[in-house]
Legacy VTK file of the C-alpha trace (Angstrom):
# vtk DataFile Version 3.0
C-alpha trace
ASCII
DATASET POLYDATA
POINTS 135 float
-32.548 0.248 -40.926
-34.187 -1.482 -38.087
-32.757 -4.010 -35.771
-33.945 -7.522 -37.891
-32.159 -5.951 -40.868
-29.548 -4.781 -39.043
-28.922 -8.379 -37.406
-29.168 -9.805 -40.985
-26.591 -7.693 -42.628
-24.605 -8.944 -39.586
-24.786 -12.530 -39.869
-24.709 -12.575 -43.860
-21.233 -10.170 -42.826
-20.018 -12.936 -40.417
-20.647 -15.859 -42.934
-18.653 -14.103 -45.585
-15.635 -13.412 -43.719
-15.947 -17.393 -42.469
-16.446 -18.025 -46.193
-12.741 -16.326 -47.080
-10.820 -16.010 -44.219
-11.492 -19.694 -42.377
-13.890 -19.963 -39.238
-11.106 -21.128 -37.344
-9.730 -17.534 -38.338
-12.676 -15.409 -37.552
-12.785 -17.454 -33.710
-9.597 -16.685 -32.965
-9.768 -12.798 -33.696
-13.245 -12.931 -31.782
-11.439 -14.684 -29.030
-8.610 -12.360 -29.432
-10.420 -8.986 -29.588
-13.919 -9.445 -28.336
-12.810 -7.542 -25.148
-11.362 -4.159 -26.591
-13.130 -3.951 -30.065
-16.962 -5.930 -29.733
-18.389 -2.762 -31.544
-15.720 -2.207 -34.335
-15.921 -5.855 -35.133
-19.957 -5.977 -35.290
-19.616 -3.250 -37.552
-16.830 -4.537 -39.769
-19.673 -7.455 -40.227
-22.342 -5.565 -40.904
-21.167 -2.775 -42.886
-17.843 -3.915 -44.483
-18.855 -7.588 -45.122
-23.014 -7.381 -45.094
-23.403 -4.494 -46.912
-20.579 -4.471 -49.263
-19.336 -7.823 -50.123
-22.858 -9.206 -49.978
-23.383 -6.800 -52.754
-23.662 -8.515 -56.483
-22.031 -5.165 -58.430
-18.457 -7.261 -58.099
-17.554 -10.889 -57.365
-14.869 -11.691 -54.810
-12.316 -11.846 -56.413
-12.556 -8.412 -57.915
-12.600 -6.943 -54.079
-9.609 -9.235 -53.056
-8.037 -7.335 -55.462
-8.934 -3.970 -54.936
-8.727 -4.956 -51.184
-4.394 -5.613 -52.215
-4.487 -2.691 -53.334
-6.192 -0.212 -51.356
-4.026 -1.427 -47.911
-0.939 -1.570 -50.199
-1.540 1.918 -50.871
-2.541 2.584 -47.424
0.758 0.725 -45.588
-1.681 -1.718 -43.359
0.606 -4.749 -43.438
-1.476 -7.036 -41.091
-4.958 -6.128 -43.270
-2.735 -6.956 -46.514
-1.725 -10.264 -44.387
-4.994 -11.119 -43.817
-6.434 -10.380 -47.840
-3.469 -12.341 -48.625
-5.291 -15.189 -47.292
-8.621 -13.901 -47.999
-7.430 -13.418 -51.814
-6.221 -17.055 -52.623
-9.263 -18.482 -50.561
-11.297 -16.707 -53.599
-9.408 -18.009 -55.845
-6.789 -15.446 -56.570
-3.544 -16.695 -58.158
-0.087 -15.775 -56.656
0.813 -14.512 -60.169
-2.459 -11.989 -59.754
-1.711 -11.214 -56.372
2.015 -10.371 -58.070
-0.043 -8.193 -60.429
-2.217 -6.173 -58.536
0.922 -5.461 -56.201
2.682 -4.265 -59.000
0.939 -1.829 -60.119
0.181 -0.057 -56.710
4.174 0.488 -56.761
2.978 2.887 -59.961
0.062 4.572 -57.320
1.233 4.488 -54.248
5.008 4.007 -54.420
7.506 1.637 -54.533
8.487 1.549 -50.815
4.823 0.534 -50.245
4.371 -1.583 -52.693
7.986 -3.562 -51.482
6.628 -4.304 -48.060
3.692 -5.608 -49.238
5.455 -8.004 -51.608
7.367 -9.324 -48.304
4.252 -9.312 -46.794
2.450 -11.630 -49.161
5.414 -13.629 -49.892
5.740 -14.549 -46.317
1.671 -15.249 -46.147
1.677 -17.428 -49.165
4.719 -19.477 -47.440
2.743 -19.716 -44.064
-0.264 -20.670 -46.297
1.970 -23.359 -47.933
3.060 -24.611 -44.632
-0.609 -24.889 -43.571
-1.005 -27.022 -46.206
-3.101 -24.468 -48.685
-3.146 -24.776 -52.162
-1.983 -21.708 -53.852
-3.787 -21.443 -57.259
LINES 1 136
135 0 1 2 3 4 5 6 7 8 9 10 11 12 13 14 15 16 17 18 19 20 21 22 23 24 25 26 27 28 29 30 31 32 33 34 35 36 37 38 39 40 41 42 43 44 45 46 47 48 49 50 51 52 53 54 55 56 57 58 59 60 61 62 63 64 65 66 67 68 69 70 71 72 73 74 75 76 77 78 79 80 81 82 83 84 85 86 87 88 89 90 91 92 93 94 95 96 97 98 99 100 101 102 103 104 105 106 107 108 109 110 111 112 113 114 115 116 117 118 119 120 121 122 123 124 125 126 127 128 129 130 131 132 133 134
């Protein structure tokens, strides 16, 4: 890959994430953790956003899910937090989000499963007090 794609898969990475998680969101972790991790976020653009979600083989809303999911299974409460958000901004429906946390208790275990629930209840009700719409 040279450099111009390389910059592209960046930007159409950083647009994304603005797309679902809010640019007001994506300043404030820049702000927050362009000191300590410039590299690990350019790369989370690039490669997680750019190359992936830019991809057409699944819509958004079919990686907000599997996104639930995966960090359920993998106990990352603040990712979950932040798919939370990313999830209903594509259009995810608290009763889906219910779902897909449900059956990682079957995968990954009920503990697991139980903190994310309290982790996603208490995002939807800071997305409610933001004013969000939860479909």
């Amino acid at each position: 890959m040279n450099d111009t794609q390389d910059r592209g898969r960046f930007e159409a990475g950083l647009a994304i994430r603005k797309e679902v998680l809010g640019a007001a969101h994506v300043e404030r972790l820049a702000r927050r953790g362009e000191r300590l991790q410039p590299s690990c976020a350019g790369t989370g653009h690039r490669v997680l956003l750019g190359a992936v979600w830019a991809r057409e083989g699944l819509d958004r809303r079919t990686r907000s899910l599997l996104n639930l999911a995966i960090l359920t299974t993998l106990n990352r409460g603040h990712e979950l937090s932040v798919h939370v958000r990313g999830a209903i901004a594509n259009g995810i429906t608290e009763s889906e989000i219910q779902e897909a946390l449900l059956q990682t208790a079957i995968y990954a275990g009920v503990p697991a499963a139980l903190e994310s629930f309290r982790i996603a209840e208490r995002t939807l009700a800071e997305l409610r007090a933001e004013g969000v719409t939860i479909p």
